[in-house]
C-alpha positions, 0 to 999 in steps of 0.5 A: 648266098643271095648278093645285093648291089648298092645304090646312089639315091638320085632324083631321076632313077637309072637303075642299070647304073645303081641311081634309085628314088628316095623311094625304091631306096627305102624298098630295097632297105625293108627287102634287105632287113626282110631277107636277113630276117627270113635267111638266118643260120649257118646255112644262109649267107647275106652280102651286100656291096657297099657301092653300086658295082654291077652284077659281074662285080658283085658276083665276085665280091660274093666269092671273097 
């Protein structure tokens, strides 16, 4: 199972808080198509949070 947070797009990043650059947003789009590319079948599982939520929070969310 691999779990993405979210992300908010802001002009300055804090990344801790899940505000990213227009640019790292559009990285973190082409790593999340690359990873269900890559990680299909029955054996992978790909979650994402819809919102930015932390790494306990979403950690949970990957246990529903």
């Amino acid at each position: 199972m691999i779990v993405l947070d979210g992300y908010v797009v802001s002009p300055n990043e804090q990344t801790k808080r899940g505000r990213v650059t227009r640019e790292m947003a559009d990285n973190y789009e082409s790593y999340y198509a690359a990873l269900l590319e890559t990680y299909t079948g029955p054996r992978y599982r790909v979650v994402r949070c819809p919102e930015h939520v932390g790494f306990a929070h979403a950690v949970k969310v990957s246990s529903n």
